[in-house]
DRENMI-826741 format. One record per atom (N, C-alpha, C): residue number from 1; residue in one letter; atom name; x, y, z. Coordinates in steps of 0.2 Angstrom, whole numbers, plus 5000, padded with zeros to 4 digits. Example, Ala and Ser with C-alpha at 12.3 -4.5 7.8 and 13.67 -1.06 7.14 Angstrom:
<1; "A"; "N"; <5066; 4972; 5039>>
<1; "A"; "CA"; <5062; 4978; 5039>>
<1; "A"; "C"; <5066; 4984; 5039>>
<2; "S"; "N"; <5064; 4989; 5035>>
<2; "S"; "CA"; <5068; 4995; 5036>>
<2; "S"; "C"; <5064; 5000; 5039>>
This chain:
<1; "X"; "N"; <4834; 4773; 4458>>
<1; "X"; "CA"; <4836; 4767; 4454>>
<1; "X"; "C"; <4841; 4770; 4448>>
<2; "X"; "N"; <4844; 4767; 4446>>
<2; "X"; "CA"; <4849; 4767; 4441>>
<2; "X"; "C"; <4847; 4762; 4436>>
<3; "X"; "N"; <4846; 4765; 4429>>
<3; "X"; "CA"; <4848; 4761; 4423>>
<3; "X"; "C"; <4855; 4761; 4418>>
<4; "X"; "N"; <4857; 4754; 4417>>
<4; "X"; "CA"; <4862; 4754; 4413>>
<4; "X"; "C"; <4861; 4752; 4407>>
<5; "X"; "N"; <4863; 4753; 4402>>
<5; "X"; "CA"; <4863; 4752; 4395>>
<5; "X"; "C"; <4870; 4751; 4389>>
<6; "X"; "N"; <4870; 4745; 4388>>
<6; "X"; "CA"; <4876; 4743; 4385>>
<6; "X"; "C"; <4876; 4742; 4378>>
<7; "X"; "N"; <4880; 4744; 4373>>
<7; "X"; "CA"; <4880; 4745; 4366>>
<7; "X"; "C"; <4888; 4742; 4363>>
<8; "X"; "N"; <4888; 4740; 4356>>
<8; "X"; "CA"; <4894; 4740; 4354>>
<8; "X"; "C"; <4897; 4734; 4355>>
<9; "X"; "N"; <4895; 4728; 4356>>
<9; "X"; "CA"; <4898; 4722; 4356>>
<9; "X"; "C"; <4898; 4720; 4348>>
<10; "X"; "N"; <4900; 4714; 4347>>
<10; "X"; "CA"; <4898; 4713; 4341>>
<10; "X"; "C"; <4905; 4707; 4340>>
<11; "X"; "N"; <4908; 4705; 4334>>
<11; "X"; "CA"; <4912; 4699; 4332>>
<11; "X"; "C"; <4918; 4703; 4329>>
<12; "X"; "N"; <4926; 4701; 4331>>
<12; "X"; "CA"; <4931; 4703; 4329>>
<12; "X"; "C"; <4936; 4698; 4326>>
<13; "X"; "N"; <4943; 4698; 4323>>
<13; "X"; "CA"; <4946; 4696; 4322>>
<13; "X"; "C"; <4951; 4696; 4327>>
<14; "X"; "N"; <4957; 4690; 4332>>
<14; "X"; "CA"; <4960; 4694; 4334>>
<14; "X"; "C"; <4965; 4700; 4331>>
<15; "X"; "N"; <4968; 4706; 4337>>
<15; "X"; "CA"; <4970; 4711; 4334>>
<15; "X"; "C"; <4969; 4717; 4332>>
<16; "X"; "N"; <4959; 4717; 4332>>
<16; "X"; "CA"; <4956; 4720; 4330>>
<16; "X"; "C"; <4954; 4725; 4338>>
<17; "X"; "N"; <4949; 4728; 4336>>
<17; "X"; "CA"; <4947; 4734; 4341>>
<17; "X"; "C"; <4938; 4734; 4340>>
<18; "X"; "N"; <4937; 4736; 4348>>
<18; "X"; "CA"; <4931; 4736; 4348>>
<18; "X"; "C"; <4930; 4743; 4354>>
<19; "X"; "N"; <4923; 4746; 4353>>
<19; "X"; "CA"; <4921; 4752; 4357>>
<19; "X"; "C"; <4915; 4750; 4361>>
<20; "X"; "N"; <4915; 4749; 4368>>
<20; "X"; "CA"; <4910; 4749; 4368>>
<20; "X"; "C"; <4907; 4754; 4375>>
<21; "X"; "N"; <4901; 4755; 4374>>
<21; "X"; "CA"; <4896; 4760; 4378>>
<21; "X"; "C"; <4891; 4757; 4384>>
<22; "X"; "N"; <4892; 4763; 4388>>
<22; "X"; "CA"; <4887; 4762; 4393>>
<22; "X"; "C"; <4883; 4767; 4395>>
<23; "X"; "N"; <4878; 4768; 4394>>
<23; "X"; "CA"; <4874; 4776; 4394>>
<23; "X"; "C"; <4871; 4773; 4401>>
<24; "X"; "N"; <4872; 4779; 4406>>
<24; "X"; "CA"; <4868; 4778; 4412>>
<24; "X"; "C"; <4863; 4784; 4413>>
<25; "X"; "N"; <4857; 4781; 4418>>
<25; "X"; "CA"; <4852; 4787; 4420>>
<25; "X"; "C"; <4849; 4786; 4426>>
<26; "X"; "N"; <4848; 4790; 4429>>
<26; "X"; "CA"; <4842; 4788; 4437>>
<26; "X"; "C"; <4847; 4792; 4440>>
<27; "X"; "N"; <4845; 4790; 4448>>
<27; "X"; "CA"; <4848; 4792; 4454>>
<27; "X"; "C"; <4857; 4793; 4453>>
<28; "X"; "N"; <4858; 4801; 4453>>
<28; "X"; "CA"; <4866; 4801; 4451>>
<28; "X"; "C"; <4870; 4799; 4458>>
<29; "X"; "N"; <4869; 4801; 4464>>
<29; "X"; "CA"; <4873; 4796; 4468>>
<29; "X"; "C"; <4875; 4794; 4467>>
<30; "X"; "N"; <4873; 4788; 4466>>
<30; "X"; "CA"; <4874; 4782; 4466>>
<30; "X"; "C"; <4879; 4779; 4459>>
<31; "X"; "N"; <4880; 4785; 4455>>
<31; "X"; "CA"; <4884; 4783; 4450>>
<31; "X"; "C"; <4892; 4787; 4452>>
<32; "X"; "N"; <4895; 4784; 4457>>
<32; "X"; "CA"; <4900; 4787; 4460>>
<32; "X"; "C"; <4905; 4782; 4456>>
<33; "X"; "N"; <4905; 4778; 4455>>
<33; "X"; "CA"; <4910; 4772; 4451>>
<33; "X"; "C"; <4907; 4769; 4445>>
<34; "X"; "N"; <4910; 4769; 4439>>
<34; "X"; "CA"; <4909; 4764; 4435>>
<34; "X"; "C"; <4912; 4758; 4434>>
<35; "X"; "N"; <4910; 4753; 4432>>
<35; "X"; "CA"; <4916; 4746; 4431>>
<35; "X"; "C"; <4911; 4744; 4424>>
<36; "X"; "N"; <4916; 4739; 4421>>
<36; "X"; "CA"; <4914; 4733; 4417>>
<36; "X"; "C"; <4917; 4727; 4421>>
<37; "X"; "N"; <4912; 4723; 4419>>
<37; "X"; "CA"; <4916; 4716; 4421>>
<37; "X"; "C"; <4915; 4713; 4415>>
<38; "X"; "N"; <4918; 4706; 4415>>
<38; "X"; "CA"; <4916; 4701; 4409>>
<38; "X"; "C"; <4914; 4693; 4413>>
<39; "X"; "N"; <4910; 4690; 4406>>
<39; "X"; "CA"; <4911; 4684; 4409>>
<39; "X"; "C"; <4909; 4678; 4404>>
<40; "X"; "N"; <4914; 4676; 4404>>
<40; "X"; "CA"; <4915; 4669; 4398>>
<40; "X"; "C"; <4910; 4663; 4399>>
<41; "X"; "N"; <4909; 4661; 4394>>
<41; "X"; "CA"; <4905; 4652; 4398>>
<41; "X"; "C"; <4910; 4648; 4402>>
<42; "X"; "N"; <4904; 4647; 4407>>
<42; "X"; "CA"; <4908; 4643; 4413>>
<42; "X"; "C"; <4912; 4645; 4417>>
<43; "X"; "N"; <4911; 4652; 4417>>
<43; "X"; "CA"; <4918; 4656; 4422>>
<43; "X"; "C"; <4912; 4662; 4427>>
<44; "X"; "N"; <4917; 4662; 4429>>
<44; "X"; "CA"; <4915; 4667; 4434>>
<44; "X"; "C"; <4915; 4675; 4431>>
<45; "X"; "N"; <4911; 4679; 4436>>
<45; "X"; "CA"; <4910; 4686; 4432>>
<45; "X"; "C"; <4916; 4689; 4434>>
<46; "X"; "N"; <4923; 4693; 4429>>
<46; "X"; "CA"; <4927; 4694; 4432>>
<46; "X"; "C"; <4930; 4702; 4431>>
<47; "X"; "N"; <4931; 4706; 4434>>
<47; "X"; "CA"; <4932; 4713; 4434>>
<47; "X"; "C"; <4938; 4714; 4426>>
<48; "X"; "N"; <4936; 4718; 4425>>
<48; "X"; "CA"; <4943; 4721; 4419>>
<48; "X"; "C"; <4945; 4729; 4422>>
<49; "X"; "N"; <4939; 4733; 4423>>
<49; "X"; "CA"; <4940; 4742; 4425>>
<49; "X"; "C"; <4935; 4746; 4428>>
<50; "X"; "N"; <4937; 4750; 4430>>
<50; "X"; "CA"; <4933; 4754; 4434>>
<50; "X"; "C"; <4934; 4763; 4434>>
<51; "X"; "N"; <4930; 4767; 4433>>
<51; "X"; "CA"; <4932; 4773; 4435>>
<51; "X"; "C"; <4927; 4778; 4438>>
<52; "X"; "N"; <4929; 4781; 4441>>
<52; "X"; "CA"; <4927; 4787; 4445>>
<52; "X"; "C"; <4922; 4792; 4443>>
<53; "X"; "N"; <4918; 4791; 4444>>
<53; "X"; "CA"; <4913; 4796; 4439>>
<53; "X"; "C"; <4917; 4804; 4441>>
<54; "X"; "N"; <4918; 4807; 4445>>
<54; "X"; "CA"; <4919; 4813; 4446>>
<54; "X"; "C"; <4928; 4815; 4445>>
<55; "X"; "N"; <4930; 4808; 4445>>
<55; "X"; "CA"; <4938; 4814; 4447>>
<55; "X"; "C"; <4941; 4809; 4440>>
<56; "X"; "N"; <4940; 4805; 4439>>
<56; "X"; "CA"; <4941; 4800; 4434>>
<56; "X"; "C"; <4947; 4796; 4436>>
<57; "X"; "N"; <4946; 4793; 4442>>
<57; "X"; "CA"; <4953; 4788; 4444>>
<57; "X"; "C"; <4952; 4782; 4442>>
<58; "X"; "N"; <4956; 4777; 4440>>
<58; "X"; "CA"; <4953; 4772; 4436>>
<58; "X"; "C"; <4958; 4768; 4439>>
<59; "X"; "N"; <4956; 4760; 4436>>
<59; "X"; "CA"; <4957; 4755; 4442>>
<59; "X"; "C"; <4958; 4749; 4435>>
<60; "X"; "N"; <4964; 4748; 4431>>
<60; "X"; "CA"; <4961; 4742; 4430>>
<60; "X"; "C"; <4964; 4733; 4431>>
<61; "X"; "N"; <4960; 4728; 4427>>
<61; "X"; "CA"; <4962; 4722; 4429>>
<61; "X"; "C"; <4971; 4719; 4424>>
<62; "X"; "N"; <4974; 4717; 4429>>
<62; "X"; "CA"; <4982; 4718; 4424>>
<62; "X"; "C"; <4981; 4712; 4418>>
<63; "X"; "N"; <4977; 4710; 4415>>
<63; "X"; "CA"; <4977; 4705; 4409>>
<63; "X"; "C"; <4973; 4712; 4405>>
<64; "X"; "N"; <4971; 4718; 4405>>
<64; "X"; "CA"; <4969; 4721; 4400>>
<64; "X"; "C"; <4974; 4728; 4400>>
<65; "X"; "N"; <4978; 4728; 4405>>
<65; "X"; "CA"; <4981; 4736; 4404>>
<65; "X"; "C"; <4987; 4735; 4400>>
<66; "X"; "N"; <4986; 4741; 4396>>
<66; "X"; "CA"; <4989; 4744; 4390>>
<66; "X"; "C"; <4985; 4740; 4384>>
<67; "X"; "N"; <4980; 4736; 4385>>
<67; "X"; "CA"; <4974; 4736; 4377>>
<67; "X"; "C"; <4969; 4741; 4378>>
<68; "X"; "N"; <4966; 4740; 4383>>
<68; "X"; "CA"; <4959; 4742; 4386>>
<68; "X"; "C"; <4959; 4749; 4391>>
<69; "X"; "N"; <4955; 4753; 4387>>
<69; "X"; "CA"; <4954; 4761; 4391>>
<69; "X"; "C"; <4948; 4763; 4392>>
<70; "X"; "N"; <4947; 4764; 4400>>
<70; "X"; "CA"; <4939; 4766; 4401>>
<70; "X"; "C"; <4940; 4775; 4400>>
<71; "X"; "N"; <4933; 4778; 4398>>
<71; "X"; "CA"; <4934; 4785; 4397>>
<71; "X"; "C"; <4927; 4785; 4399>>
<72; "X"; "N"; <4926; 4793; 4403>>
<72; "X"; "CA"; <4918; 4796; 4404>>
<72; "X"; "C"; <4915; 4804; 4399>>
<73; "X"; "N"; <4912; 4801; 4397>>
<73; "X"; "CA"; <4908; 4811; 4394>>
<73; "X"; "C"; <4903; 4810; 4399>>
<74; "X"; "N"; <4904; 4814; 4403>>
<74; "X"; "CA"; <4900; 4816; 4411>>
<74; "X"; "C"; <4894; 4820; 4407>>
<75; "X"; "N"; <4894; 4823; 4399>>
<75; "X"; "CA"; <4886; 4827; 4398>>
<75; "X"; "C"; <4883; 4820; 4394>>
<76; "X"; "N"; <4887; 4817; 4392>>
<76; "X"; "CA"; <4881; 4811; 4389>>
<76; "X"; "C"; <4879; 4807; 4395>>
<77; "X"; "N"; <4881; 4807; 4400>>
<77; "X"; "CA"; <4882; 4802; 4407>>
<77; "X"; "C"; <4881; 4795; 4405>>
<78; "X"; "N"; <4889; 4794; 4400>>
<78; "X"; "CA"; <4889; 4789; 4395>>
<78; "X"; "C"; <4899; 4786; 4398>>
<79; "X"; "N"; <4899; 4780; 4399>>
<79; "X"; "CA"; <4908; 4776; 4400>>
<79; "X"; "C"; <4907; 4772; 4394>>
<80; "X"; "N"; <4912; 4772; 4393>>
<80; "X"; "CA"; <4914; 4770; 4385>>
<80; "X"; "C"; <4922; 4766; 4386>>
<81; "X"; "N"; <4923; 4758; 4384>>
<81; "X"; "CA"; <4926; 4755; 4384>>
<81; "X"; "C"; <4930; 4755; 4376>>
<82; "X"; "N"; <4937; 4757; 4376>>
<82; "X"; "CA"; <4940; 4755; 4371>>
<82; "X"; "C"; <4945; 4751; 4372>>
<83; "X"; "N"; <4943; 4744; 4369>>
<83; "X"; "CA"; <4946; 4741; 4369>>
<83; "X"; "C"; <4950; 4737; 4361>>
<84; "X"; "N"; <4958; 4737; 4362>>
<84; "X"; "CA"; <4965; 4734; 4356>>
<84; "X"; "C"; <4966; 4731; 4358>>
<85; "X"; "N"; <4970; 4728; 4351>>
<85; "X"; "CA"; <4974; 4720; 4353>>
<85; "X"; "C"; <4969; 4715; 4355>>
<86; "X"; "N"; <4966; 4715; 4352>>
<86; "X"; "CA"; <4958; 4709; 4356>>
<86; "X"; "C"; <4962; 4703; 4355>>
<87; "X"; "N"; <4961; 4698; 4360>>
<87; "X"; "CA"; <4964; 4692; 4361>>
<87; "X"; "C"; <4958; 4687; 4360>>
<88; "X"; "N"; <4958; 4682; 4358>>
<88; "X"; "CA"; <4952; 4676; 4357>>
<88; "X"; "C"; <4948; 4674; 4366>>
<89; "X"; "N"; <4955; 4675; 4371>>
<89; "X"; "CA"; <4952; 4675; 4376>>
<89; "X"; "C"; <4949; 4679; 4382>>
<90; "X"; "N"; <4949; 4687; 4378>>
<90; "X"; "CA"; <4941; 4691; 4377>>
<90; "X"; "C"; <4936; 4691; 4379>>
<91; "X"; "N"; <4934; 4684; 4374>>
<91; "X"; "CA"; <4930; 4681; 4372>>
<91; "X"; "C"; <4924; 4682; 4379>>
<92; "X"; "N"; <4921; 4685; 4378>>
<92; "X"; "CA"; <4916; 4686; 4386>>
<92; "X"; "C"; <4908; 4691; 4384>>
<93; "X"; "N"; <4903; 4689; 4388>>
<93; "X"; "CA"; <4897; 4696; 4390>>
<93; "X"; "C"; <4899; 4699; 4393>>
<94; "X"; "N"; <4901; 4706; 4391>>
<94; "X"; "CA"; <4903; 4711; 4392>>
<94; "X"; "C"; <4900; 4714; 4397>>
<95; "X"; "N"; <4899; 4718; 4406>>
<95; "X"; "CA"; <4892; 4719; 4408>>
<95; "X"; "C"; <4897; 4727; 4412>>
<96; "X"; "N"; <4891; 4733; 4412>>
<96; "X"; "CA"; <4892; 4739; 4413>>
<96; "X"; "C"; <4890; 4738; 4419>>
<97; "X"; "N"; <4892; 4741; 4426>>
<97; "X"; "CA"; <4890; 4740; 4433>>
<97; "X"; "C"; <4890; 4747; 4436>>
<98; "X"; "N"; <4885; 4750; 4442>>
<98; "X"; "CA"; <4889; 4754; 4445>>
<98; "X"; "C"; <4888; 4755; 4452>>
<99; "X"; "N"; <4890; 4758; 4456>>
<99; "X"; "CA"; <4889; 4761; 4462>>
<99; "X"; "C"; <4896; 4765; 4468>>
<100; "X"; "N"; <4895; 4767; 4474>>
<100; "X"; "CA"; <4896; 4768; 4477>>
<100; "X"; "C"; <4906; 4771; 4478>>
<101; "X"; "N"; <4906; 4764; 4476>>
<101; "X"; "CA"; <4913; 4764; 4477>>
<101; "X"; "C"; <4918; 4761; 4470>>
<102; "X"; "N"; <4921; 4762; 4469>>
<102; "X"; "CA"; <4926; 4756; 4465>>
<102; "X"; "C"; <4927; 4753; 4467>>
<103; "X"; "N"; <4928; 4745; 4466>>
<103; "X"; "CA"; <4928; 4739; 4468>>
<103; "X"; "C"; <4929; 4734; 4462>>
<104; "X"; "N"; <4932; 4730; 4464>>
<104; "X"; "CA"; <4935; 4724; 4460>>
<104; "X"; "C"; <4930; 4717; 4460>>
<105; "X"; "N"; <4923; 4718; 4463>>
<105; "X"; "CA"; <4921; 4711; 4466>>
<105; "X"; "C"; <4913; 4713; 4465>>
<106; "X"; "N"; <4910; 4709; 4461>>
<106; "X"; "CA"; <4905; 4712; 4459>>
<106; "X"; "C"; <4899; 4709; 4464>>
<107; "X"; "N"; <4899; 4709; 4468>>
<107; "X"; "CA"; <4896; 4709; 4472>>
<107; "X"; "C"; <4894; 4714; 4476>>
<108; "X"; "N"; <4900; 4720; 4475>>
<108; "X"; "CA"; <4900; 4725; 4477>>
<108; "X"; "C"; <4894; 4731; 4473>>
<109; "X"; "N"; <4894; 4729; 4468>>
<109; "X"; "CA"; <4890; 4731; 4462>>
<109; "X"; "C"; <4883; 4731; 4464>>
<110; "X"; "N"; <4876; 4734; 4465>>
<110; "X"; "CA"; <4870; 4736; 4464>>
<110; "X"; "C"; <4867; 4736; 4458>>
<111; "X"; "N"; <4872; 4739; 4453>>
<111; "X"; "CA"; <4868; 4741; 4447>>
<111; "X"; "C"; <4870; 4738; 4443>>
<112; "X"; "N"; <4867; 4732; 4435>>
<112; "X"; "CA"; <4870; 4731; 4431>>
<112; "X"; "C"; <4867; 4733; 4423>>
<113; "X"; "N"; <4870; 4732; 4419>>
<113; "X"; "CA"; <4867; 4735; 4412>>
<113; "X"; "C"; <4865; 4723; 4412>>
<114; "X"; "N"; <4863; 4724; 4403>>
<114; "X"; "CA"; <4859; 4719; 4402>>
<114; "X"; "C"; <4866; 4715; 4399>>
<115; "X"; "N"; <4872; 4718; 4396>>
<115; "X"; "CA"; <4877; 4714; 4395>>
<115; "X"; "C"; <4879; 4713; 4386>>
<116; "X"; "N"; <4883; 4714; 4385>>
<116; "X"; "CA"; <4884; 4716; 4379>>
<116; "X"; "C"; <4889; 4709; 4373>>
<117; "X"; "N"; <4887; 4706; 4371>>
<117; "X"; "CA"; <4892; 4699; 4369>>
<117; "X"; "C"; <4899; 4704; 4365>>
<118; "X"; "N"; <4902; 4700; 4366>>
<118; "X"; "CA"; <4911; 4700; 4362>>
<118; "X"; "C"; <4913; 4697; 4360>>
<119; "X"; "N"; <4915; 4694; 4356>>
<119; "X"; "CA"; <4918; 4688; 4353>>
<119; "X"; "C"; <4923; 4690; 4348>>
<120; "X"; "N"; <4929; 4686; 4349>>
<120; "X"; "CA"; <4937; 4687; 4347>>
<120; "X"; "C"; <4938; 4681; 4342>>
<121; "X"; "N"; <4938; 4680; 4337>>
<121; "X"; "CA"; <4941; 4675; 4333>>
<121; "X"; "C"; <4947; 4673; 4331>>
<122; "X"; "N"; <4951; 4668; 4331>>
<122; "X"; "CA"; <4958; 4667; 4332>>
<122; "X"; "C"; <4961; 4667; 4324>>
């Protein structure tokens, strides 16, 4: 098994910046990919990035690239989301996934953290 643990959400301004964390533990395997996805009210769960536990290739969604950076410290066996420029439409639970491969489709996904709120204020 794999636990995920998600930190660092919280209330912004737009324009503003937020960091957020995902400490992982259990079966390493299985942590061959990181991703977040998000997911707003009434929306579907939607991918933003992903990356590579070992080689660190990263994959992200084009409505975040050049705000939003995924990064790994492979001794904390911790990915960390920094995300600028916050936009009001953001606005999402935040959720930390992992497994096998990268992928864009969370279905793909086995493991999920509990989900981190973010809210962007205009």
């Amino acid at each position: 098994q794999v636990q995920l643990v998600e930190s660092g959400g919280g209330l912004v301004q737009a324009g503003g910046s937020l960091k957020l964390s995902c400490a992982a533990s259990g079966r390493t395997y299985s942590r061959f990919a990181m991703a977040w996805f998000r997911q707003a009210p009434g929306k579907d769960r939607e991918f933003v990035v992903a990356i590579n536990w070992s080689d660190g290739r990263t994959k992200y969604a084009d409505s975040v690239k050049g705000r939003f950076t995924i990064s790994r410290d492979n001794a904390k066996n911790t990915v960390y989301l920094q995300m600028n420029n916050l936009k009001p439409e953001d606005t999402a639970v935040y959720y930390c996934a992992c497994d096998s491969t990268i992928a864009i489709y969370p279905y793909t996904y086995n493991y999920w953290g509990q989900g981190t709120q973010v809210t962007v204020s205009s």
